[in-house]
C-alpha positions in Angstrom: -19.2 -3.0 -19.0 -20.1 -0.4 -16.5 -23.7 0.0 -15.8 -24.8 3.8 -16.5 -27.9 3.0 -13.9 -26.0 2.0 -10.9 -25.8 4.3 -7.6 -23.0 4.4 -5.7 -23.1 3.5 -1.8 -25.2 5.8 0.3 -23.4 6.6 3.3 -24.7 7.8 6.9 -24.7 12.0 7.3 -24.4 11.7 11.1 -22.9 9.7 13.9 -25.8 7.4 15.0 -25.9 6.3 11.1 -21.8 6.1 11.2 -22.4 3.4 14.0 -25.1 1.4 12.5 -23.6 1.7 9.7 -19.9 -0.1 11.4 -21.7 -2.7 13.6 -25.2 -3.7 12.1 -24.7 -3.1 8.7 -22.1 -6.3 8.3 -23.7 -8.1 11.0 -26.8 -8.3 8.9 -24.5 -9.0 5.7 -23.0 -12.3 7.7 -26.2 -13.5 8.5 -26.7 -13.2 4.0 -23.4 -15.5 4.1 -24.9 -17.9 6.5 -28.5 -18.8 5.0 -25.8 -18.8 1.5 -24.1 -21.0 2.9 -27.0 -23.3 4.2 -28.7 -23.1 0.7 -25.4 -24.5 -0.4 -25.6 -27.5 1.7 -29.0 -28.4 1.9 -30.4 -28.3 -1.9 -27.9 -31.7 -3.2 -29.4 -31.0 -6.6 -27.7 -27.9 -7.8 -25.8 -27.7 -10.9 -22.4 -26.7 -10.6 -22.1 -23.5 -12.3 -25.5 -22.9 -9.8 -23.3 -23.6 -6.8 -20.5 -21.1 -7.7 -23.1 -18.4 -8.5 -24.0 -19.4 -4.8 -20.6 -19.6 -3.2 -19.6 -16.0 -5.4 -23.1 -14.2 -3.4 -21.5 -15.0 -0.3 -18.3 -13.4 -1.3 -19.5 -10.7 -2.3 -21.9 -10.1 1.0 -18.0 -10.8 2.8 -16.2 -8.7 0.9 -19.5 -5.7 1.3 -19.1 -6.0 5.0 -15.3 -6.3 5.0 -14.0 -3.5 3.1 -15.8 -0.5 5.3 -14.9 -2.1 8.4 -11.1 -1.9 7.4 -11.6 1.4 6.3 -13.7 3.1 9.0 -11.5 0.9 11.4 -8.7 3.0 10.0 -10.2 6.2 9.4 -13.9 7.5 11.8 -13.0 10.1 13.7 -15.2 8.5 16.3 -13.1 6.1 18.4 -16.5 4.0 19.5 -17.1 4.2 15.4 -13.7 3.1 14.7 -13.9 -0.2 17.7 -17.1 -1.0 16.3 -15.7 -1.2 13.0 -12.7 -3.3 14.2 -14.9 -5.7 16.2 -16.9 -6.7 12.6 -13.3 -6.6 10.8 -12.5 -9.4 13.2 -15.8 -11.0 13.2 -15.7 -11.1 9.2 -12.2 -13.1 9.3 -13.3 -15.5 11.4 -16.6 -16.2 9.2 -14.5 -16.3 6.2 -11.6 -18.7 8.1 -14.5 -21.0 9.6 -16.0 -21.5 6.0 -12.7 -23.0 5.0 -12.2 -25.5 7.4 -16.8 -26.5 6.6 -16.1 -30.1 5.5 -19.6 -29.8 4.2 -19.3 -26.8 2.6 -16.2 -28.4 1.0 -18.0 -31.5 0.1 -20.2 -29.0 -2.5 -17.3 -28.8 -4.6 -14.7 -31.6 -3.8 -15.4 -33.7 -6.9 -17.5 -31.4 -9.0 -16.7 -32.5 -12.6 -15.6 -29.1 -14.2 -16.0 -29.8 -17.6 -18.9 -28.4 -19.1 -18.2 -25.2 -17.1 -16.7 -22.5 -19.2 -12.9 -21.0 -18.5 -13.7 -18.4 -16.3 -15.7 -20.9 -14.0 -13.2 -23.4 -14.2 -10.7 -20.9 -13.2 -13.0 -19.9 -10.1 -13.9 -23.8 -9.1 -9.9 -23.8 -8.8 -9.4 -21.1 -7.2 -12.1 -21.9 -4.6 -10.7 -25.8 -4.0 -7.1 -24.1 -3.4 -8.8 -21.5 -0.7 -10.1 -24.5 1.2 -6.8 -26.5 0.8 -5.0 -23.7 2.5 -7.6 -23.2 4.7 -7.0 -26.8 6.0 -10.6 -28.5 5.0 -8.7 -31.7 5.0 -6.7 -31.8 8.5 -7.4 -33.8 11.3 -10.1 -32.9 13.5 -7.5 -31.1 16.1 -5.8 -29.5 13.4 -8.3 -28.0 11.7 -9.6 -26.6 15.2 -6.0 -25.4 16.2 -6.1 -23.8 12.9 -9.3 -21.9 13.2 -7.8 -20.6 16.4 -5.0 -19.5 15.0 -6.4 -18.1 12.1 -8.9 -15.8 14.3 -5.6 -15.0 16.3 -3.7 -13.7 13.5 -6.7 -11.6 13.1 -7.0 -10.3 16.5 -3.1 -9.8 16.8 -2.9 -7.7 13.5 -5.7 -5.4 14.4 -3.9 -4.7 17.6 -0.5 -4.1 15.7 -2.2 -1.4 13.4 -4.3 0.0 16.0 -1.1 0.4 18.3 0.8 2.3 14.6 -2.2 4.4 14.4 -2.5 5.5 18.1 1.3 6.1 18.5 1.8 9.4 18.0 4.7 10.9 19.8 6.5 14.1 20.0 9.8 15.5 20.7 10.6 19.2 22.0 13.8 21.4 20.2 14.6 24.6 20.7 13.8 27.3 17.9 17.1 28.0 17.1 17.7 24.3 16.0 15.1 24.6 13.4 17.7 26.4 11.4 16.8 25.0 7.3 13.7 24.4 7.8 11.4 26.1 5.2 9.8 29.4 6.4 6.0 28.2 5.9 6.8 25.3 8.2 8.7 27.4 10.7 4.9 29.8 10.8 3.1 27.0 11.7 5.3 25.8 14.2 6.1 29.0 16.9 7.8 28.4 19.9 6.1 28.1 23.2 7.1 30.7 25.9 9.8 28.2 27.0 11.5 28.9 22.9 10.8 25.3 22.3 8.7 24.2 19.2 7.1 20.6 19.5 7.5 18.2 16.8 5.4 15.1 16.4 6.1 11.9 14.6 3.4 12.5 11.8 4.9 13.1 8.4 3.4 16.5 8.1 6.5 17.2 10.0 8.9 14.2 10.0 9.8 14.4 6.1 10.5 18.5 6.7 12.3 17.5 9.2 14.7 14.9 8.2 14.9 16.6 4.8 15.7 20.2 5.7 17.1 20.5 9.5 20.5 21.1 9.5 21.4 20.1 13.4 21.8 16.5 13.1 20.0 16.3 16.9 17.2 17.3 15.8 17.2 14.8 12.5 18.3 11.9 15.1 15.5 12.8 17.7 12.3 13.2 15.6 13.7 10.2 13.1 14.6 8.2 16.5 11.0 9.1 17.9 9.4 7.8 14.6 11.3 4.4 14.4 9.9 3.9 18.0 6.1 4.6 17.0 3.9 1.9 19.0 7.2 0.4 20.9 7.4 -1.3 23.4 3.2 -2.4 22.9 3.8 -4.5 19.5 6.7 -6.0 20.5 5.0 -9.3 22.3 2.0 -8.8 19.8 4.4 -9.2 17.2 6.4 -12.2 18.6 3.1 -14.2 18.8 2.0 -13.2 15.8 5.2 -14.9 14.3 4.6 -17.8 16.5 1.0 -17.6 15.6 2.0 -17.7 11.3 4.6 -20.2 11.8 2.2 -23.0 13.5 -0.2 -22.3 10.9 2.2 -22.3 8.2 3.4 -25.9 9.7 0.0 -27.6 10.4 -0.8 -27.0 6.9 1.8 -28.3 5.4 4.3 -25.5 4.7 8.0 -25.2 5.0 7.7 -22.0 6.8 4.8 -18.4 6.5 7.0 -17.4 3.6 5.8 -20.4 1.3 2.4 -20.1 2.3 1.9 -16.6 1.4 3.5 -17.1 -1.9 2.1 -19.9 -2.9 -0.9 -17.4 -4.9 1.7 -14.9 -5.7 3.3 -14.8 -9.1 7.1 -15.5 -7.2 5.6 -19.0 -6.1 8.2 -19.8 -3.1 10.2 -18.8 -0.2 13.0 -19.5 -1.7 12.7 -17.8 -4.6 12.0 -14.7 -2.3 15.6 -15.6 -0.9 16.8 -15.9 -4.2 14.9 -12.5 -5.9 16.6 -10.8 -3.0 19.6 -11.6 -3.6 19.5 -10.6 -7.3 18.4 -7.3 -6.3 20.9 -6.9 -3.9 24.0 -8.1 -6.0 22.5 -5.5 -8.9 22.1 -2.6 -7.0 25.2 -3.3 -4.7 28.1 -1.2 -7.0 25.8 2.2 -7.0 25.0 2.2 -3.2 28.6 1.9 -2.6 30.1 4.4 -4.9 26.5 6.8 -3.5 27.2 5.6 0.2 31.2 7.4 0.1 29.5 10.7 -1.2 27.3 10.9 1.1 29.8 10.3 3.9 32.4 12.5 2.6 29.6 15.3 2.4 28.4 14.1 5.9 31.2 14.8 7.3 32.3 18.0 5.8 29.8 19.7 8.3 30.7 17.1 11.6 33.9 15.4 10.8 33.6 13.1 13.5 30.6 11.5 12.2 31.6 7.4 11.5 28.6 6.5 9.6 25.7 7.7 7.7 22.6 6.9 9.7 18.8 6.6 8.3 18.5 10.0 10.3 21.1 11.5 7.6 20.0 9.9 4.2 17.0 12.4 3.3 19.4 15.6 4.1 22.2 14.8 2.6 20.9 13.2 -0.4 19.1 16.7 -0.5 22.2 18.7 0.3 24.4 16.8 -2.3 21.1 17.4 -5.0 21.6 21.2 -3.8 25.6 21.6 -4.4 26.1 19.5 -7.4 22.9 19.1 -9.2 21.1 22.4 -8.6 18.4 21.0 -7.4 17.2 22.7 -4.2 14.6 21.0 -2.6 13.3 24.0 -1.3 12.2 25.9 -4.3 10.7 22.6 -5.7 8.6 22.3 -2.8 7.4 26.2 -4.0 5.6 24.7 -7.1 3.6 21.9 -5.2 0.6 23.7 -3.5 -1.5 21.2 -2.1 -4.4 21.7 -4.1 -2.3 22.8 -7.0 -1.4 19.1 -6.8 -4.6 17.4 -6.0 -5.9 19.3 -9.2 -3.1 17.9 -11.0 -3.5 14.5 -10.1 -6.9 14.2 -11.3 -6.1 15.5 -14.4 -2.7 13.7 -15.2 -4.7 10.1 -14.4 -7.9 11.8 -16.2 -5.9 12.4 -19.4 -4.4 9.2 -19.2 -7.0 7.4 -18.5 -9.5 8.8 -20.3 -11.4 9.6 -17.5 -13.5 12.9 -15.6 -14.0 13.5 -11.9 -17.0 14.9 -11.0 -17.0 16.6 -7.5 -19.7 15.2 -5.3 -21.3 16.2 -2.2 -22.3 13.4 -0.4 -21.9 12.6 3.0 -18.6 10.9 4.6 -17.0 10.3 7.6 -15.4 13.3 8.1 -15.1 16.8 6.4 -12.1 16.6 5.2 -12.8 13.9 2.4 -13.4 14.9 -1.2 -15.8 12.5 -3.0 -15.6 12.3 -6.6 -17.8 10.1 -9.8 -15.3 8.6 -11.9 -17.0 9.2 -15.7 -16.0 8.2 -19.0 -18.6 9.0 -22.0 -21.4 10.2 -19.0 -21.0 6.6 -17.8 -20.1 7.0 -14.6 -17.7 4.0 -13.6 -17.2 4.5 -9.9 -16.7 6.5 -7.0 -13.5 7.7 -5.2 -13.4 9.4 -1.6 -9.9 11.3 -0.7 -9.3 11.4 3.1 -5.9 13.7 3.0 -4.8 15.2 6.1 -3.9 14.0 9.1 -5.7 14.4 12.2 -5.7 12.3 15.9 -7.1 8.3 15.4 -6.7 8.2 11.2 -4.1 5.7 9.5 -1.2 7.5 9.6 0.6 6.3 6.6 -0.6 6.4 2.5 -2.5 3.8 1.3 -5.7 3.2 -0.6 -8.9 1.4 1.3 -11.5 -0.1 -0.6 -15.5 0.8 -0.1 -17.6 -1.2 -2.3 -16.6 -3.9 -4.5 -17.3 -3.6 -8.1 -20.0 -6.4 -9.5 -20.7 -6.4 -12.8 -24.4 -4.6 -13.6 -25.1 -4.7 -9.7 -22.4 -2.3 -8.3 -20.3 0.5 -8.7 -17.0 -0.2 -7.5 -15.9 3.0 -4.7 -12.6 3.2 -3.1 -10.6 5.6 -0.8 -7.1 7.4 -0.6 -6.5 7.5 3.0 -3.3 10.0 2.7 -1.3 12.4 5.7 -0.5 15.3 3.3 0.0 18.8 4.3 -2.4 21.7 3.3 0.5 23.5 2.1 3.8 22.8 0.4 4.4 19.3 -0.1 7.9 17.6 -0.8 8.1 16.1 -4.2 8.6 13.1 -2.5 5.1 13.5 -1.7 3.7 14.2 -5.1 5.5 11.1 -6.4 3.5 9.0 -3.1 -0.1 10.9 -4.1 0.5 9.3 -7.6 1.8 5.9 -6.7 -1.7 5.9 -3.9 -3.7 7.1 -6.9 -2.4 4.2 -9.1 -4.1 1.7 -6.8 -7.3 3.9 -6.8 -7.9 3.9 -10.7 -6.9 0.5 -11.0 -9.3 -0.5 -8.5 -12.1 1.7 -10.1 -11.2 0.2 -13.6 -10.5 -2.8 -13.2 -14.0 -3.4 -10.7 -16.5 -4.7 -13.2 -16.3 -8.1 -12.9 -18.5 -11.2 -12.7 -16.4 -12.5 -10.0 -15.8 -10.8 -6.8 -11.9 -12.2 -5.9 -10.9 -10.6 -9.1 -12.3 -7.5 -9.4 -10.5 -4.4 -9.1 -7.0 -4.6 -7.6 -7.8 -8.6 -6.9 -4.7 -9.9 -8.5 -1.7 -10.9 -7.1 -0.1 -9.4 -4.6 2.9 -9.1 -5.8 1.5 -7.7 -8.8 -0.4 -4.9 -7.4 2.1 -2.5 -7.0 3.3 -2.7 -10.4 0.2 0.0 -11.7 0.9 2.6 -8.8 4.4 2.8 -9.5 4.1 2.9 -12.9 1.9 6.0 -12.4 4.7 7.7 -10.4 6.3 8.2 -13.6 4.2 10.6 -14.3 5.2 12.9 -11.4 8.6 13.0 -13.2 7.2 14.0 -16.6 8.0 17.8 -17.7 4.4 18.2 -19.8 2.6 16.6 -17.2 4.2 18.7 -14.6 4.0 21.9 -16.1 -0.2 21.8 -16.7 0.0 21.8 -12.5 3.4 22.6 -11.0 3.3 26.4 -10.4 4.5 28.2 -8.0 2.2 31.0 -6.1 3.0 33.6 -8.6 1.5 31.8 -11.1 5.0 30.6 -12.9 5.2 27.0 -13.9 7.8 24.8 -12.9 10.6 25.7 -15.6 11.6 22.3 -17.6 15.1 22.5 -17.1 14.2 22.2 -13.4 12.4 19.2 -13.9 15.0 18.1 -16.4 17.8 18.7 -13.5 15.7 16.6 -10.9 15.2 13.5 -13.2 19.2 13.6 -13.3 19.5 14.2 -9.5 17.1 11.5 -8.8 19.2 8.8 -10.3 21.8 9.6 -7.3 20.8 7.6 -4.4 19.0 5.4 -6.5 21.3 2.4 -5.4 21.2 3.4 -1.7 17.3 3.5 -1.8 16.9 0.3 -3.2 19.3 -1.2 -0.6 17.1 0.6 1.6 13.8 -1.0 0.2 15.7 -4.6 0.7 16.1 -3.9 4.6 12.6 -4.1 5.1 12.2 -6.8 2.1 14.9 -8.4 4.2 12.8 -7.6 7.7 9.7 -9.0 6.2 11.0 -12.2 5.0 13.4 -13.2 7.7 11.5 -12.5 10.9 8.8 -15.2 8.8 11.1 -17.7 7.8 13.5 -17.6 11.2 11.5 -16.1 13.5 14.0 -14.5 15.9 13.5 -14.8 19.5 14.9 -11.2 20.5 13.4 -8.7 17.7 15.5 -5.8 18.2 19.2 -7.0 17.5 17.7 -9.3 14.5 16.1 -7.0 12.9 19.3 -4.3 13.4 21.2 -7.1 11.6 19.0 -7.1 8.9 19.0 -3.9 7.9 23.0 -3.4 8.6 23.5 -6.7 6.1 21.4 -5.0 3.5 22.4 -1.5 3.0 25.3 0.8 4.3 22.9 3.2 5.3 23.1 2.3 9.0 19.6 1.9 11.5 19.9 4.3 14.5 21.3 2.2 17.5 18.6 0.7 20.2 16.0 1.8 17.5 12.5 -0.3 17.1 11.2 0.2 13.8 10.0 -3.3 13.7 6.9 -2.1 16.0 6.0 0.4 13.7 6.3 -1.2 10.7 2.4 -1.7 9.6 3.2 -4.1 6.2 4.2 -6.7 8.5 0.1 -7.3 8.8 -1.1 -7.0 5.5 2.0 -8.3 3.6 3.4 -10.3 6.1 6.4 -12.0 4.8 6.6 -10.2 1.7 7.2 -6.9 1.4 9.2 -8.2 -1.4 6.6 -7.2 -3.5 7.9 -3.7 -4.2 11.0 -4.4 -5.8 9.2 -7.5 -7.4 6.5 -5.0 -9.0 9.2 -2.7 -9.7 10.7 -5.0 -11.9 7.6 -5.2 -14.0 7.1 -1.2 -13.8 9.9 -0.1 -15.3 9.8 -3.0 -18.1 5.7 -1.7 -18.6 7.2 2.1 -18.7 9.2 1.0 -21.8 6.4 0.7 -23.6 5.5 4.1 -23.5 8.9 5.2 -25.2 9.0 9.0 -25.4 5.3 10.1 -24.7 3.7 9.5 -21.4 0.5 10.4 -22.8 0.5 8.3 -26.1 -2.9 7.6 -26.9 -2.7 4.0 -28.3 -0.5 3.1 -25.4 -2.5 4.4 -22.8 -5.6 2.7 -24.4 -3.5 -0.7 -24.6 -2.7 -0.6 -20.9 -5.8 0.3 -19.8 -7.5 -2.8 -21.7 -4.8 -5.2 -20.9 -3.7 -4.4 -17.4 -5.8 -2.4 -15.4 -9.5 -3.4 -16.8 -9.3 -7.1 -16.6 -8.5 -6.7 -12.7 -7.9 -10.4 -11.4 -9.3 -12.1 -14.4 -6.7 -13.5 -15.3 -2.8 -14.6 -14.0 -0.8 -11.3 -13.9 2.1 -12.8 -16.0 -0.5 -13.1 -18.8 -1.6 -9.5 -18.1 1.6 -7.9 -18.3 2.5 -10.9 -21.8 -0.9 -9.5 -23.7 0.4 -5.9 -22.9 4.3 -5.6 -23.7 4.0 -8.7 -26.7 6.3 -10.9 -24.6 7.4 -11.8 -20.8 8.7 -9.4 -19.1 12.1 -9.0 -18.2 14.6 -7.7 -15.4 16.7 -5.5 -18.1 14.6 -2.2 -17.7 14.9 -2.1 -14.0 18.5 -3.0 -14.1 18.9 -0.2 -16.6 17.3 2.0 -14.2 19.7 1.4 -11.2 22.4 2.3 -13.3 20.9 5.4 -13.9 19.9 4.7 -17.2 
């Protein structure tokens, strides 16, 4: 249970602190894992259940030092602040890839007898002998050093890939007059330059405007085009090694290929029943995105007849223009009801409801001025800390995703996470209401569920192809008329009327099919470039996305380099569609009322609270009464 005495992280108020804080701070939190790890190996005489309290302090002083160096490498404003931080990142992986390849680290729990531990400690014993099986504790001398290397390469290479997405901003030039559809507040803070021309960068401050609302197709096709070539041609070799780099590893170990590695801890259990979840998705969503693809074609061409196909650069508009014409739904005056911090208020008190939470503002120091720090309080126990970074600006992540701060211990500390997030200060598209909920999903569930005994469980620590069952759950919630109508008003006050809201939920479910099909491009991406490792990237990776959806790539385009989940989730980005699946079966649960009281109770007890404690198919069994099940979701791409 939360601990009502705990303090939350104290972090630096200026920039000498900022840089202690990135490069000593988890230098001296190493050197905690080392004389750990010595303790572990010199003192024979320790009781088992002594030696896991042992190995579970050094993964806690790992994950203490790890978590803000991802973040800050992601987020300081200060680029010397943000290398620092990418340095100890680095530095951290190899400590934590060195450890399990320690034959006599390894030794200290080989043949520990677990039996008079109790479950939870069995579980963790298990867990840890697995870590150093995959780690390669048991190869050959040369192996196990070739592994190290590559280990600490797939490190190195992965940093460079997200620093080279981060720093790759790029612009294009138009002329004024092809703005033409592009909302009026958006047109203010863009004027043209004494040439006429307005400059438009690749952020999504103006991309999703952009390919939403502009009627020249030129201008869609430019900006769109400029986007799908962030951080090209720089990651190209970086990711062609890092391929190499997975594979070799994958091998030495004893894989058939990076897919069955990764997904060997993952609730799908093998690459080929990636290949196989794939295809079941693709074969289920394949009648809708056909029937969708020859509306949005007709409509397409209806304003350029010449047009062949329907390119990534058209989806977004006409899928908009068709919402427009035959389901009154103009994106436009939706967008009027979803003030920034109309929204943000919103959001904290949609999840606060639900969750039976409060956010208390808090002035504390941060990295930079834009982040909003929060308490999260139930029953003036304060359960943890949140920090929302928002807007864009020059160096930050430049995607949506949520960071962890401080790991939640049990009685020691207060779990703290952070929404690192590229929203406007204005208007935002509902699009990006439905992302600020599916980003806070992760953030509550890490704050909820981060009051464990064991560190690799706590908070979001479950499987990864688990994890994005919560947030999109939550996005339900930015569909909801009651839930809507407490924040969704427009600047004279006037709440989003429900037959609105009505009309978009029934405007949503077109394109549905094509969206999934656009999902299982990168699922697609993700798994193949793993499992065959293509030696020219461009025209494999064109295929991939042509094979999986009729929504065609722009020609010579590179979104390979750009695409930052081939880092963290490597081979499988699967994991959306995966955790979609078990979304929409959890959302039946719920029935009618979003805001049931017993049911949001239930799932907070049974899914979000226990963290990683346990396997997420028992989570999700102890929750909905039984397994779950694919009807729901296939229910749902029929527009159910």
């Amino acid at each position: 249970m939360p601990d009502i005495s705990l303090e939350p992280l104290t972090l630096p108020s200026d920039l000498d602190g900022w840089r202690a804080f990135a490069d000593e701070r988890p230098r001296e939190l190493l050197d905690r894992v080392s004389a750990l790890d010595a303790r572990l190996t010199a003192e024979t005489d320790l009781a088992l259940r002594e030696r896991l309290t042992l190995w579970n302090e050094a993964d806690i002083a790992l994950a203490e030092a790890a978590a803000p160096s991802h973040l800050l490498s992601e987020s300081h404003p200060d680029a010397g602040v943000r290398d620092a931080a990418e340095k100890q990142a680095q530095a951290i992986d190899a400590v934590q890839s060195r450890r399990l390849l320690d034959r006599d680290l390894w030794s200290v729990f080989a043949d520990a007898d677990p039996a008079a531990l109790e479950p939870d400690e069995q579980r963790f014993l298990e867990h840890v002998r697995r870590d150093f099986r995959r780690g390669g504790v048991d190869l050959p001398d040369a192996d196990r050093e070739r592994v190290r290397e590559l280990t600490e390469r797939d490190t190195e290479l992965s940093l460079a890939f997200s620093r080279n997405i981060r720093e790759g901003r790029r612009e294009i030039r138009v002329p004024a007059s092809a703005l033409e559809g592009l909302p009026d507040d958006f047109l203010a803070e863009h004027p043209a330059d004494a040439e006429g021309m307005v400059t438009l960068a690749t952020e999504y401050t103006d991309l999703m405007p952009v390919r939403e609302y502009a009627r020249d197709r030129s201008v869609r096709l430019a900006l769109v085009g400029a986007y799908n070539d962030l951080a090209w041609p720089d990651n190209e070799p970086v990711l062609a090694e890092l391929l190499a780099v997975r594979a070799e590893r994958a091998s030495l170990l004893g894989y058939g290929d990076w897919a069955d590695y990764e997904t060997e801890t993952r609730m799908i259990g093998s690459s080929a029943a990636v290949a196989a979840f794939l295809e079941r998705v693709a074969d289920a969503a394949a009648p809708a995105a056909a029937a969708e693809y020859e509306r949005v074609l007709e409509r397409l061409r209806r304003d350029d007849p010449d047009v062949e196909k329907v390119t990534i650069a058209d989806f977004w508009y006409v899928l908009s223009t068709l919402k427009r014409e035959e389901y009154d739904v103009d994106a436009q005056l939706v967008r009027s009801y979803f003030r920034f911090d109309r929204v943000l208020e919103g959001v904290l008190a949609t999840t606060g409801r639900l969750l039976d939470v409060q956010y208390v503002p808090v002035d504390a120091p941060s990295w930079h001025g834009d982040v909003r720090t929060y308490d999260v309080v139930r029953a003036n126990e304060r359960l943890g800390r949140i920090h929302l970074d928002l807007h864009p600006r020059d160096g930050k992540y430049n995607h949506a995703a949520c960071f962890g701060l401080a790991p939640g211990i049990s009685g020691r500390t207060l779990p703290e996470s952070v929404l690192l997030c590229n929203f406007s200060r204005g208007l935002l598209e509902h699009d990006e209401v439905v992302t600020f909920f599916h980003e806070f999903g992760h953030l509550v569930h890490d704050i909820l569920g981060g009051h464990q005994k064991w560190v690799r469980w706590t908070g979001v620590a479950t499987e990864w192809d688990f994890v994005e069952a919560p947030s999109q759950l939550l996005e339900e919630w930015a569909w909801d008329a009651e839930a809507l109508a407490a924040f969704a008003h427009n600047d004279a006050g006037e709440a989003i009327p429900g037959d609105l809201v009505a009309r978009m939920r029934t405007a949503d479910a077109f394109g549905r099919g094509l969206e999934v099909t656009r999902q299982l491009g990168h699922a697609t991406t993700s798994y193949r470039l793993h499992v065959e490792r293509p030696t020219d990237l461009q025209p494999a990776v064109d295929a991939y996305y042509r094979a999986a959806s009729p929504v065609a790539p722009l020609d010579g385009s590179h979104s390979y380099a750009g695409f930052g989940h081939l880092t963290g989730y490597g081979a499988c980005y699967y994991t959306y569609q995966w955790s979609l699946v078990i979304a929409r079966d959890l959302l039946s649960a719920f029935g009618d009322d979003l805001f049931d009281v017993e049911t949001a109770a239930r799932y907070r007890r049974e899914i979000l609270e226990p963290g990683g404690t346990r396997d997420a198919k028992e989570l999700v069994q102890a929750f909905l009464g039984r397994e779950s099940t694919f009807d729901a979701y296939r229910d749902w791409l029929a527009g159910a």
